[in-house]
Structures are given as C-alpha cells and as structure tokens.
Chimera marker file (.cmm) of the C-alpha trace (Angstrom):
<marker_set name="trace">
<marker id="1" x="127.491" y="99.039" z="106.983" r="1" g="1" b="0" radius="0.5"/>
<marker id="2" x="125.112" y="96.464" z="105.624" r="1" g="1" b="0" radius="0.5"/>
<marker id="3" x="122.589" y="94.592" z="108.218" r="1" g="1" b="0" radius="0.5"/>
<marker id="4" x="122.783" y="90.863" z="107.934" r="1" g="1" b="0" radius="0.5"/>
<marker id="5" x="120.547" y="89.209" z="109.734" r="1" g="1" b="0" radius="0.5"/>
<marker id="6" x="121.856" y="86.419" z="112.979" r="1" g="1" b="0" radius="0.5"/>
<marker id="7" x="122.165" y="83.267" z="112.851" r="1" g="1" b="0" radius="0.5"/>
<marker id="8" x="123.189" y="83.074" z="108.464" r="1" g="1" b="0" radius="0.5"/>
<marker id="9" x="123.785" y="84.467" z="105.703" r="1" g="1" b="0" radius="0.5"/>
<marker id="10" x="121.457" y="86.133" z="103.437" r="1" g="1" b="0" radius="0.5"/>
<marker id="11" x="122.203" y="85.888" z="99.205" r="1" g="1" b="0" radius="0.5"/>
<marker id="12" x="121.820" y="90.136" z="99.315" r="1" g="1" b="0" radius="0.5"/>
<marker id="13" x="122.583" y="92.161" z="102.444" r="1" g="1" b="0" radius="0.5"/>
<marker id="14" x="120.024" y="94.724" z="103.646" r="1" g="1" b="0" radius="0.5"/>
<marker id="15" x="120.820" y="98.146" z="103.636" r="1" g="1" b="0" radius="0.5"/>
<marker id="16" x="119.593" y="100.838" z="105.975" r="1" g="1" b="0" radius="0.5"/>
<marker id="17" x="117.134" y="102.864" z="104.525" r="1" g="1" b="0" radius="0.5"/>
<marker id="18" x="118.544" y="106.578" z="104.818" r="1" g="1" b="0" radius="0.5"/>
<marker id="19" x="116.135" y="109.727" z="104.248" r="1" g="1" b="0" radius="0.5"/>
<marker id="20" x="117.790" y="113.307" z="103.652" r="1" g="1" b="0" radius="0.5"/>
<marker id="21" x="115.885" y="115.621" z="105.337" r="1" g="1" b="0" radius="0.5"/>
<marker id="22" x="114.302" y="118.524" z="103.076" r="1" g="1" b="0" radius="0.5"/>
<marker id="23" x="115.052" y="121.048" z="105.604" r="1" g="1" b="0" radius="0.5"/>
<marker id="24" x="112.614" y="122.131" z="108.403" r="1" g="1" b="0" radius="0.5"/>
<marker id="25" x="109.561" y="120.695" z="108.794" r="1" g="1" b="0" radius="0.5"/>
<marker id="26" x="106.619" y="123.610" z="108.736" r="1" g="1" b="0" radius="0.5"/>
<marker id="27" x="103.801" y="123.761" z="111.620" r="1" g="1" b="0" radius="0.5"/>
<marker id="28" x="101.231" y="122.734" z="108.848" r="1" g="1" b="0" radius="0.5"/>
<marker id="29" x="103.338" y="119.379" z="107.942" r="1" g="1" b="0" radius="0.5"/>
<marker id="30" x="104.708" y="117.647" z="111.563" r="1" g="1" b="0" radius="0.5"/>
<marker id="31" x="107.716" y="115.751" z="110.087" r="1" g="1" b="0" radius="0.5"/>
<marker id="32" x="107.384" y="111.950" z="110.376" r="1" g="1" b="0" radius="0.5"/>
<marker id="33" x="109.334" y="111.001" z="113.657" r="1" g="1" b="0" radius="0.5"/>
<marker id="34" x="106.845" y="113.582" z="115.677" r="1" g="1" b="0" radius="0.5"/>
<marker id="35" x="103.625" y="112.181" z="114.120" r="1" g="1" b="0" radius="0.5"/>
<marker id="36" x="104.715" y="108.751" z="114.948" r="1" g="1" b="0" radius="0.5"/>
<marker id="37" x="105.400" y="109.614" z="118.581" r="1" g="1" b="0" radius="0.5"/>
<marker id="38" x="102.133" y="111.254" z="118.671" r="1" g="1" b="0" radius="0.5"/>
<marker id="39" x="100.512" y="107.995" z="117.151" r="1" g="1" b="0" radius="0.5"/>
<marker id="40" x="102.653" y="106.297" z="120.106" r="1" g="1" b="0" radius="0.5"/>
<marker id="41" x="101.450" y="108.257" z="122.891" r="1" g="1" b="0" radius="0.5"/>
<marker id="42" x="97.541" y="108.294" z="121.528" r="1" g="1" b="0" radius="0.5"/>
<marker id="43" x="97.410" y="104.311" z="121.103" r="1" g="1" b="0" radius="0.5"/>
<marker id="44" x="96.671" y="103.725" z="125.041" r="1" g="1" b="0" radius="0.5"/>
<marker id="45" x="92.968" y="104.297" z="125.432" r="1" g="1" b="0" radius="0.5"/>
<marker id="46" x="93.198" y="105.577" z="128.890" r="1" g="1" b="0" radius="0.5"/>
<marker id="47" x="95.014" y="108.512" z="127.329" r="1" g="1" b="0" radius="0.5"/>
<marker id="48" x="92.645" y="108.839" z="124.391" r="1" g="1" b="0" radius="0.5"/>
<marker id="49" x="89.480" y="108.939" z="127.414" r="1" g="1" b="0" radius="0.5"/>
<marker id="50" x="91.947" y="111.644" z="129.383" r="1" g="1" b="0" radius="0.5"/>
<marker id="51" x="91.960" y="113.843" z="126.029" r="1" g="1" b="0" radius="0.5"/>
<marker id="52" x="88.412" y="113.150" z="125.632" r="1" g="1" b="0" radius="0.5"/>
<marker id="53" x="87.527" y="114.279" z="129.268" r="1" g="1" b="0" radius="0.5"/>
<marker id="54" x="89.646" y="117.010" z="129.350" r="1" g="1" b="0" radius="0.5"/>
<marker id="55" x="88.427" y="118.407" z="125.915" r="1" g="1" b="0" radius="0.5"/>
<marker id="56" x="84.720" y="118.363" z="127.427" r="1" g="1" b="0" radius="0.5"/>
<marker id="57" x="86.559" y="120.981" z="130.248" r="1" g="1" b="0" radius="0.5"/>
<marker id="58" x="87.955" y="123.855" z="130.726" r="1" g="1" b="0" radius="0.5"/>
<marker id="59" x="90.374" y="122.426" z="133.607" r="1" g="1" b="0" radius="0.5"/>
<marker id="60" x="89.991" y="119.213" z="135.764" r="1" g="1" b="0" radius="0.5"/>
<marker id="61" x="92.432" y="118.260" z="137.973" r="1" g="1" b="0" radius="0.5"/>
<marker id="62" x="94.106" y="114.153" z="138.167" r="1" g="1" b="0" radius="0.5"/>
<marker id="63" x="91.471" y="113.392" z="140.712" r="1" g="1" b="0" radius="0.5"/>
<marker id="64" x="88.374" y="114.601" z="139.195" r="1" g="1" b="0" radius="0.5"/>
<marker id="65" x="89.655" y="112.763" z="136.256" r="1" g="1" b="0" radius="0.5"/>
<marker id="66" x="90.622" y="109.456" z="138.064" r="1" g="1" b="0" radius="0.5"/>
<marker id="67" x="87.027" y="109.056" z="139.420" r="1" g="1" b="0" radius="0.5"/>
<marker id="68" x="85.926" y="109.309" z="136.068" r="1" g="1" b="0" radius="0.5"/>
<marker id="69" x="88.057" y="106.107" z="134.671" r="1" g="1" b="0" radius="0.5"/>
<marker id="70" x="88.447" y="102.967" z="136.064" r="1" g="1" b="0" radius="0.5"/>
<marker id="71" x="92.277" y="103.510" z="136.668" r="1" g="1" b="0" radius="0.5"/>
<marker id="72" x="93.536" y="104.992" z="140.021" r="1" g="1" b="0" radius="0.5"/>
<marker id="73" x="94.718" y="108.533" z="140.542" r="1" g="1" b="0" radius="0.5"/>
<marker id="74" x="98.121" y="107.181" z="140.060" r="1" g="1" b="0" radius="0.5"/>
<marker id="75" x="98.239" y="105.788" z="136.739" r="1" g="1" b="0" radius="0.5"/>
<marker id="76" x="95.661" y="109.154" z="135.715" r="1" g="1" b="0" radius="0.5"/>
<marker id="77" x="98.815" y="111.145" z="136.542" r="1" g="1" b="0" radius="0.5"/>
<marker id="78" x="101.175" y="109.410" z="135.053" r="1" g="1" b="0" radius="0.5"/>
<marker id="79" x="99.384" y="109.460" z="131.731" r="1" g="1" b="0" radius="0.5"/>
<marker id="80" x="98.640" y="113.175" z="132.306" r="1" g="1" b="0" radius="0.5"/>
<marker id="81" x="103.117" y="113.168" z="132.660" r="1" g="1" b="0" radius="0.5"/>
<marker id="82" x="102.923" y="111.745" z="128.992" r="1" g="1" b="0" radius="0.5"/>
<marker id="83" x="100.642" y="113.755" z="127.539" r="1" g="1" b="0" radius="0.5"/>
<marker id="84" x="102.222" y="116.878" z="129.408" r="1" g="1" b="0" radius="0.5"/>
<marker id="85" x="105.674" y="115.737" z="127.976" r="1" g="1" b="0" radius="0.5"/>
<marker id="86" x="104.156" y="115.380" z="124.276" r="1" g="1" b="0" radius="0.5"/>
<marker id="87" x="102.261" y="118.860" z="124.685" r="1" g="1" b="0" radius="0.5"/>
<marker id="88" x="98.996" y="117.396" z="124.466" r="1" g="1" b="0" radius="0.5"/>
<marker id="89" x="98.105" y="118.960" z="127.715" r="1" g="1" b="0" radius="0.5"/>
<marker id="90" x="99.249" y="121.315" z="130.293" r="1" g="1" b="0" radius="0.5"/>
<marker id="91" x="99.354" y="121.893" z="133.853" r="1" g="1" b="0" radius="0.5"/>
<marker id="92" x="98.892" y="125.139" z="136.048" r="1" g="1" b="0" radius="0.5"/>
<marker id="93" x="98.566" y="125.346" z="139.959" r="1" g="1" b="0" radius="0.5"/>
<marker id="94" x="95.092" y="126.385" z="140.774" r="1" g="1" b="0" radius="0.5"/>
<marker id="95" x="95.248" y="127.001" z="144.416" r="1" g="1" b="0" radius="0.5"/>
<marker id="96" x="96.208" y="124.297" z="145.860" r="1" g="1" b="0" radius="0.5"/>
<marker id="97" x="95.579" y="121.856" z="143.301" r="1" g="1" b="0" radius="0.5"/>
<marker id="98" x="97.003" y="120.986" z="139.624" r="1" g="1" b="0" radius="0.5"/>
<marker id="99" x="94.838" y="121.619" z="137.235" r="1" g="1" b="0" radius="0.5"/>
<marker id="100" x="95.545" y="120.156" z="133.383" r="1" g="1" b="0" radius="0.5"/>
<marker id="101" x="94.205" y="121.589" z="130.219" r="1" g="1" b="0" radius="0.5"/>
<marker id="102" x="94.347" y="120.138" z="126.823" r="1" g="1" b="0" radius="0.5"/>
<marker id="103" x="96.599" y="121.982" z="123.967" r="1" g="1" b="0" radius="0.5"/>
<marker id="104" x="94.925" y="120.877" z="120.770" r="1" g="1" b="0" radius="0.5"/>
<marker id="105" x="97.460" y="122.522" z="118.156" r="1" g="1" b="0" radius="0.5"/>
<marker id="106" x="99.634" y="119.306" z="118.074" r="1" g="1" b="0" radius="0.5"/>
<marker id="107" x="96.389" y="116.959" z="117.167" r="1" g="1" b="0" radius="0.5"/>
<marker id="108" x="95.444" y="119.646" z="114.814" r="1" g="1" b="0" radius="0.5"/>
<marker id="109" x="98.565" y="120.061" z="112.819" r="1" g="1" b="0" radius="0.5"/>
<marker id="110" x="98.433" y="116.007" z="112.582" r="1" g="1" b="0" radius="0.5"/>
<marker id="111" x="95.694" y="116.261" z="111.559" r="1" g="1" b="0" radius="0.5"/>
<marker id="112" x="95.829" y="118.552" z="108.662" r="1" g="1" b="0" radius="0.5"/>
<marker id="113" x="98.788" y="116.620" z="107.865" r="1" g="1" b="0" radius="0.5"/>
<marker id="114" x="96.833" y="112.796" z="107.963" r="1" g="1" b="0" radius="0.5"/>
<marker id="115" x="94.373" y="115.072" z="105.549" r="1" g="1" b="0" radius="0.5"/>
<marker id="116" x="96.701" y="116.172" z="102.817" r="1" g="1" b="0" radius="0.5"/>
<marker id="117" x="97.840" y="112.149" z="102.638" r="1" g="1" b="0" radius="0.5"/>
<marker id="118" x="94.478" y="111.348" z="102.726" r="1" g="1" b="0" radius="0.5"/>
<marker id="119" x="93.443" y="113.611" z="99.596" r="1" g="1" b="0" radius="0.5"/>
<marker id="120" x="97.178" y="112.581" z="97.951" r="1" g="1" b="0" radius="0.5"/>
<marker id="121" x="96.171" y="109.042" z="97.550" r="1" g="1" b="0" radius="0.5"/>
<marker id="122" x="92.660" y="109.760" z="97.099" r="1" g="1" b="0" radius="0.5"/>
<marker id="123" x="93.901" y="111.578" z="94.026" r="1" g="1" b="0" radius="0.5"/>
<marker id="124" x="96.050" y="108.889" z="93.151" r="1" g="1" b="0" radius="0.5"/>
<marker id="125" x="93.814" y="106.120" z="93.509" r="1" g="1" b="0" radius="0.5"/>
<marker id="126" x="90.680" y="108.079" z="90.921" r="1" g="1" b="0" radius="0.5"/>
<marker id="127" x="93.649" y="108.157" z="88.204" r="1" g="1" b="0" radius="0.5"/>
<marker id="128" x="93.849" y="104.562" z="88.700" r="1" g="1" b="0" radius="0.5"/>
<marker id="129" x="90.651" y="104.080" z="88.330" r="1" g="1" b="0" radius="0.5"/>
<marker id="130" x="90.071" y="106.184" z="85.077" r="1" g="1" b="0" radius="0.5"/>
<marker id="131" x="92.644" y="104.027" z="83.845" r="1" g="1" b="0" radius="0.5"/>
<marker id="132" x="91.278" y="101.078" z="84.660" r="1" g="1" b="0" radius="0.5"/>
<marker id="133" x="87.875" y="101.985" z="83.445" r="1" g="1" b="0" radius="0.5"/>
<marker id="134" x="89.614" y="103.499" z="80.231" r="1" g="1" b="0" radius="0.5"/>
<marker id="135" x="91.487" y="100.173" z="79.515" r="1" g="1" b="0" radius="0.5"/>
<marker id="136" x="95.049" y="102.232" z="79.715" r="1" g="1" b="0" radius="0.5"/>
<marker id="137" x="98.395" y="100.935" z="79.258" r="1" g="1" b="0" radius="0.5"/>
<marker id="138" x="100.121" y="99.885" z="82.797" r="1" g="1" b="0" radius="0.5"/>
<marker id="139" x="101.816" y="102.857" z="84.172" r="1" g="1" b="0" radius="0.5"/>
<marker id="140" x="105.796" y="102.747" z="82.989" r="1" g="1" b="0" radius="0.5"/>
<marker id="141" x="108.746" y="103.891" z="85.348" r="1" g="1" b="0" radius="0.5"/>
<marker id="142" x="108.654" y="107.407" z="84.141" r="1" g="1" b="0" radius="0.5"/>
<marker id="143" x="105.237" y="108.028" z="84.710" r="1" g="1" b="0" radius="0.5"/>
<marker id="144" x="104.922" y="108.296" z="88.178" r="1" g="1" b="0" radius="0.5"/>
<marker id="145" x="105.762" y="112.112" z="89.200" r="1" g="1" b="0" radius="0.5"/>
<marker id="146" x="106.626" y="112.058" z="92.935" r="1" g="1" b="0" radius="0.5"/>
<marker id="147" x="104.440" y="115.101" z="95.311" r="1" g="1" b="0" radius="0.5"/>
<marker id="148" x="105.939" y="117.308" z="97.521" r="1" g="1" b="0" radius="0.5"/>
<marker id="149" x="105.962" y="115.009" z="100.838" r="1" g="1" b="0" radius="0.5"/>
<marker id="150" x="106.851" y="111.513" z="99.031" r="1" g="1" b="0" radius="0.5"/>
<marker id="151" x="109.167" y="109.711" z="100.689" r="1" g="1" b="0" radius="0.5"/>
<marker id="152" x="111.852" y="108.152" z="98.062" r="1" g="1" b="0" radius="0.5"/>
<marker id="153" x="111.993" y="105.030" z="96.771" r="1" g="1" b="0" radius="0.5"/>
<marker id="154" x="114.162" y="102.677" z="99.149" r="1" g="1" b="0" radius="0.5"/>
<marker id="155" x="116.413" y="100.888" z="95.928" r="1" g="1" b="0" radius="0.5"/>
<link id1="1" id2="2" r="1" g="1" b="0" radius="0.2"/>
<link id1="2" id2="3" r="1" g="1" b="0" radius="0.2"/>
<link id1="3" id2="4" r="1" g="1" b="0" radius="0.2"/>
<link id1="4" id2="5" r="1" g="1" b="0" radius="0.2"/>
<link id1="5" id2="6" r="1" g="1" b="0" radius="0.2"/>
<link id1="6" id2="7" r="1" g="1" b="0" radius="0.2"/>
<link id1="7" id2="8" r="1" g="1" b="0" radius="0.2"/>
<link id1="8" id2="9" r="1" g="1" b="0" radius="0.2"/>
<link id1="9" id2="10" r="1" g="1" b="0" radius="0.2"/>
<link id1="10" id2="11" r="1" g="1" b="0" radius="0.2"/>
<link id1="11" id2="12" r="1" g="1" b="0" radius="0.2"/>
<link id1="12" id2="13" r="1" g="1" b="0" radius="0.2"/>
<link id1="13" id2="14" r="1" g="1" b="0" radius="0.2"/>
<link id1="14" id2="15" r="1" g="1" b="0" radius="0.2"/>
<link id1="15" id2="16" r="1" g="1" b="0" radius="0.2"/>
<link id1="16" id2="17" r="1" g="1" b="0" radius="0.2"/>
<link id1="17" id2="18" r="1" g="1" b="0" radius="0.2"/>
<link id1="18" id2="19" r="1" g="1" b="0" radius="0.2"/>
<link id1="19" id2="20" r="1" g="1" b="0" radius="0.2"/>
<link id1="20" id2="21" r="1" g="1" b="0" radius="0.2"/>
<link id1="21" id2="22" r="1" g="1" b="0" radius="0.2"/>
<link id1="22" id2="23" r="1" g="1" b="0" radius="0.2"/>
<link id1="23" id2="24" r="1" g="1" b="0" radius="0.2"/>
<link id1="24" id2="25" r="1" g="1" b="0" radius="0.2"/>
<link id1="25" id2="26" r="1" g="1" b="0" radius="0.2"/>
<link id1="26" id2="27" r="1" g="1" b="0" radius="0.2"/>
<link id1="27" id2="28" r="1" g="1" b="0" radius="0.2"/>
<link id1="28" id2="29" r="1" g="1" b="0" radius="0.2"/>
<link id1="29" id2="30" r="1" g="1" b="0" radius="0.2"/>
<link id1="30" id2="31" r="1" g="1" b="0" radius="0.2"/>
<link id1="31" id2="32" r="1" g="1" b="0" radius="0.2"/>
<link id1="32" id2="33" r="1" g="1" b="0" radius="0.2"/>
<link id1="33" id2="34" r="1" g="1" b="0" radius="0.2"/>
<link id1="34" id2="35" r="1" g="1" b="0" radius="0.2"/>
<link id1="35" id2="36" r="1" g="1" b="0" radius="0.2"/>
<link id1="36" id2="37" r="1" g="1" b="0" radius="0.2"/>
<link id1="37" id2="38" r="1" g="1" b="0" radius="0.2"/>
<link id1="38" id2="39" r="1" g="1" b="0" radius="0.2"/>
<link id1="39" id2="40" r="1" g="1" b="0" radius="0.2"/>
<link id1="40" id2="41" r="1" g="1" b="0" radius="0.2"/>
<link id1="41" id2="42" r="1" g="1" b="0" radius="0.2"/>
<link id1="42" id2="43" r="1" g="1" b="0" radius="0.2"/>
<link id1="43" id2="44" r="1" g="1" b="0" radius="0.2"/>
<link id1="44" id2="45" r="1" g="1" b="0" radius="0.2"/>
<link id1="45" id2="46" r="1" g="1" b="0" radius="0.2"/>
<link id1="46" id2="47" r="1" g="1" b="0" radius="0.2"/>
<link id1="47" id2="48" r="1" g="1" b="0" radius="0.2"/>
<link id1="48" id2="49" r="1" g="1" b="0" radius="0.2"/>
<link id1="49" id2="50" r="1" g="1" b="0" radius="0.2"/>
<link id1="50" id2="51" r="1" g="1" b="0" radius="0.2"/>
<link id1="51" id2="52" r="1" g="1" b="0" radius="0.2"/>
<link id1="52" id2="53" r="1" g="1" b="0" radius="0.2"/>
<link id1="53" id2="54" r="1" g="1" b="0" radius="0.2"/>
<link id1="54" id2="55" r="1" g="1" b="0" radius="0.2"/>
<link id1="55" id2="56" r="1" g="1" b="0" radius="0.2"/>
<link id1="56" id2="57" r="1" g="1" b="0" radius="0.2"/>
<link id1="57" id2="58" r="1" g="1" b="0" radius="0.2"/>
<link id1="58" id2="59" r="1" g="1" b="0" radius="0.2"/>
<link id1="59" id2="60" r="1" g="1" b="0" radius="0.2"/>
<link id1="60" id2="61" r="1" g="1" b="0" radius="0.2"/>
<link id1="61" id2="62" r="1" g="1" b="0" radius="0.2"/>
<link id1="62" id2="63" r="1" g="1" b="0" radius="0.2"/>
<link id1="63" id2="64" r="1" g="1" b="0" radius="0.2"/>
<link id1="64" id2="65" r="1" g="1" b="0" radius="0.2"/>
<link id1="65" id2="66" r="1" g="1" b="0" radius="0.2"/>
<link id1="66" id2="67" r="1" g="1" b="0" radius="0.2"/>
<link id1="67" id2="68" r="1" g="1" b="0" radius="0.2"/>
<link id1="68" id2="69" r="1" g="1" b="0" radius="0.2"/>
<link id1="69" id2="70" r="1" g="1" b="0" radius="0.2"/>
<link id1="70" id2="71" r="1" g="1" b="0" radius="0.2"/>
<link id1="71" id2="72" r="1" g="1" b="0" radius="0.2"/>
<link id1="72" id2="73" r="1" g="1" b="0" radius="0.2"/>
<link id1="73" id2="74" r="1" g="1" b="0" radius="0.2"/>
<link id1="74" id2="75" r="1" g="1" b="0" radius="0.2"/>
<link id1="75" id2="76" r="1" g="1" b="0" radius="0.2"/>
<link id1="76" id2="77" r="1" g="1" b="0" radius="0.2"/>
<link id1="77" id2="78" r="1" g="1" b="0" radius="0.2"/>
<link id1="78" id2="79" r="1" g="1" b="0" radius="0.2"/>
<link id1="79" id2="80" r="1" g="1" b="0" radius="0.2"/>
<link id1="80" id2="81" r="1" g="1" b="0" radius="0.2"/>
<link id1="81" id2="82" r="1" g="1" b="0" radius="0.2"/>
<link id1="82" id2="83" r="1" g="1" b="0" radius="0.2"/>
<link id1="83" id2="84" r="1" g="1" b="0" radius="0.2"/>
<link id1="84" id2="85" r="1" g="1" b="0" radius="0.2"/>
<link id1="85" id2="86" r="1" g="1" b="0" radius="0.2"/>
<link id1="86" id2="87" r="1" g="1" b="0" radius="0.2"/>
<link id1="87" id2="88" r="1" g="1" b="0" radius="0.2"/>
<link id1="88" id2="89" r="1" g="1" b="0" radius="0.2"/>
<link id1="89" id2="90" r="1" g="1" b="0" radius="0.2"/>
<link id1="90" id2="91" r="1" g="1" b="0" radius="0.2"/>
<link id1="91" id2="92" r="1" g="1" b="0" radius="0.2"/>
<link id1="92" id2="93" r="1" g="1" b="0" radius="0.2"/>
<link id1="93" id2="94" r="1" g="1" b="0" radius="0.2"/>
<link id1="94" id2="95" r="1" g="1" b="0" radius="0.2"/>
<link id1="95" id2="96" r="1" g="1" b="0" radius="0.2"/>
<link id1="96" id2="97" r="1" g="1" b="0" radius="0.2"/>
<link id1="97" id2="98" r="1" g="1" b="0" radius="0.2"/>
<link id1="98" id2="99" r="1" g="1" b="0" radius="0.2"/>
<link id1="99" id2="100" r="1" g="1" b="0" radius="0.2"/>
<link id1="100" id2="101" r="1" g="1" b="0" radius="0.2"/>
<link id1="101" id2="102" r="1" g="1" b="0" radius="0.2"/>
<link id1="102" id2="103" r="1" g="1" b="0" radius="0.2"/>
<link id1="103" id2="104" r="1" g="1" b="0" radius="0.2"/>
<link id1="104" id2="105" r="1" g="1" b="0" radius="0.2"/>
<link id1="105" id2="106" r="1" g="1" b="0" radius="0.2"/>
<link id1="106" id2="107" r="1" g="1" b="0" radius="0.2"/>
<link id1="107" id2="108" r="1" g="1" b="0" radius="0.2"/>
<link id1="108" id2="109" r="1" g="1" b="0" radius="0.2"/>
<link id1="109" id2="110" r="1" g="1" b="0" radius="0.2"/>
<link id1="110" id2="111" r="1" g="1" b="0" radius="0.2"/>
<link id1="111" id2="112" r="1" g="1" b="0" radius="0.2"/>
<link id1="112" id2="113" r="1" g="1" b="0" radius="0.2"/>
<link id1="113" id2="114" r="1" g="1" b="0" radius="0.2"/>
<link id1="114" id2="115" r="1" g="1" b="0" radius="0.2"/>
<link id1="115" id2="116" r="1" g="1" b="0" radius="0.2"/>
<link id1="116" id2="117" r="1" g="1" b="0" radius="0.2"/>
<link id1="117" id2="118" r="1" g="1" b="0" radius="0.2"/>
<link id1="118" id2="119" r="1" g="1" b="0" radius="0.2"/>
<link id1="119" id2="120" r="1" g="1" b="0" radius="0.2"/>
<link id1="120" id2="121" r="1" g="1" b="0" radius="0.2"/>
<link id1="121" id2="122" r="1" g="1" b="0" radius="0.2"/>
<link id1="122" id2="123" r="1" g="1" b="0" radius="0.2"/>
<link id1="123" id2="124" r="1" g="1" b="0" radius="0.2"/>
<link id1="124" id2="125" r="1" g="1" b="0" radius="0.2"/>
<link id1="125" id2="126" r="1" g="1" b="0" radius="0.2"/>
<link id1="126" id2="127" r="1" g="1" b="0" radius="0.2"/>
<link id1="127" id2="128" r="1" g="1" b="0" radius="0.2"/>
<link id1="128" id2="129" r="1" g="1" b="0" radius="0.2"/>
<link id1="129" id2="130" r="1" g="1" b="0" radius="0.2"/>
<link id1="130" id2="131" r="1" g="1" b="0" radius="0.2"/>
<link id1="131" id2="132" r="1" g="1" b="0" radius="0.2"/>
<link id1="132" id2="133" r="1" g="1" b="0" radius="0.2"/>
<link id1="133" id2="134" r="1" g="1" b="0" radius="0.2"/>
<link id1="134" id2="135" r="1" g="1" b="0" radius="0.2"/>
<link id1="135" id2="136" r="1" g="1" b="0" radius="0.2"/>
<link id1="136" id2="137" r="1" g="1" b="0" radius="0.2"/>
<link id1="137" id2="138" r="1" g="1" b="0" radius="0.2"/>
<link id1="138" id2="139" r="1" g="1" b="0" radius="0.2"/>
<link id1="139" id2="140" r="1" g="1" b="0" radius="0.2"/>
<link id1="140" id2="141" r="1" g="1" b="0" radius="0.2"/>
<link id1="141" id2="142" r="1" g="1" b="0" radius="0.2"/>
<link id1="142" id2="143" r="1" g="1" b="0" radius="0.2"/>
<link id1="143" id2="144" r="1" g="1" b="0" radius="0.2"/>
<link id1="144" id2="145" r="1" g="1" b="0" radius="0.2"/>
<link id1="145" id2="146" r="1" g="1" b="0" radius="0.2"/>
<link id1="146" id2="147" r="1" g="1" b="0" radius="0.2"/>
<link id1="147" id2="148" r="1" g="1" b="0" radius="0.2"/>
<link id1="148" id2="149" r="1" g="1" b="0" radius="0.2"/>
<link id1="149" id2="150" r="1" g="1" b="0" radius="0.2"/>
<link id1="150" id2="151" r="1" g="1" b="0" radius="0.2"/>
<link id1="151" id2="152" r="1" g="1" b="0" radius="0.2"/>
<link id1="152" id2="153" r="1" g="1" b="0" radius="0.2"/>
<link id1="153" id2="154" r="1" g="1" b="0" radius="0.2"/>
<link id1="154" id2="155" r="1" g="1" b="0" radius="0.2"/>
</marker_set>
C-alpha cells in the first residue's frame, strides 16, 4: 500500500522501500538492523565511558563504576541492563556482588564491517578522481557495477 502523507495529497505516492534479504548475515558482516541498534545503544556517552571503564578491567562491579561517573549507581545499572541486553557486556556473581565484563566481539565484527564500507567508497571515490583528473566522460547507467553488500537502488 502506498504512504501518502496527512493532511493532502501528494502528485506521486511514496512507496515503502522493501529489501530482500540475501540470506544469513555472516559474523564478519552484522546485517544492517543489528549495526544500527548497536549505533543506538553506543550514542549515550555514559554507556560509551561504562565500555571505556570496563575495557581498562578485568571485572568491576555497578558501584565501583558509579563512583567513577557522575551518574548514580542507579542509572550505572541500568545502562549496564542495556549493554547486557545488546551483549556488549556480561554479568557473573562474584561472591556476593555482580561483577560485569565487557564482550568485545560485537564492536569488533562492526567494526570490520564499518572497515570494508570504509575501503568500498574509498575505492570508489580514487576512480572518481582519476576520472576527474583524466577529463573522462560522466559515468552512464551501465557503468556502475554494484559490490557484494550494496544495497539496491530504491526506484
């Protein structure tokens, strides 16, 4: 069903922009939806200084950590639940305390991934150049060869 915006009419109506899936995505390429949660759940900075602090450590437990930030012990654990729930970190009984520990694969396999994209367009934008320097022809429809990990054009 077409999206039309409230409150008119538009001249063309807006469809929804549907991706097929290319089957599984591997550990080395997170697909899209999980890096953007990730992106989602790293934008506070009070969780970015948790990772931080708990990557300097083996183990530190929500109180250590809260007198270390100026948030209480409360909000520390409830961005420690977040992190937890995105498997940024984990949590263990020590005793009688909880102790968290950071899980680094998910950052690195983003990682790795935000490199690839990186080099892609870094690739893509010295062929522009050399055709700019060159004085080439504008590139036609049929030059463009999409690489594995291209999302597809939206017309």
């Amino acid at each position: 069903m077409p999206f039309v915006p409230q409150g008119g009419t538009c001249a063309r109506a807006v469809m929804p922009l549907r991706i097929a899936p290319r089957g599984p995505p591997s550990r080395a390429t997170p697909d899209i939806s999980a890096t953007a949660e990730l992106h989602d759940e790293l934008a506070d900075p009070a969780r970015r200084q948790l990772l931080e602090l708990l990557g300097g450590q083996a183990a530190a437990s929500a109180t250590a950590l809260a007198g270390q930030l100026p948030v209480s012990r409360q909000a520390v654990v409830k961005h420690l639940a977040v992190l937890q729930q995105s498997d940024l970190v984990t949590r263990h009984r020590d005793g009688r305390e909880v102790v968290f520990t950071v899980r680094p694969e998910r950052l690195a396999a983003t990682a790795s991934w935000l490199t690839s994209v990186a080099a892609s367009w870094q690739e893509r934008l010295q062929l522009l150049k050399q055709a700019a320097e060159a004085g080439g022809r504008p590139a036609e429809a049929g030059d463009y060869r999409p690489r594995p990990g291209d999302r597809p054009d939206p017309a």
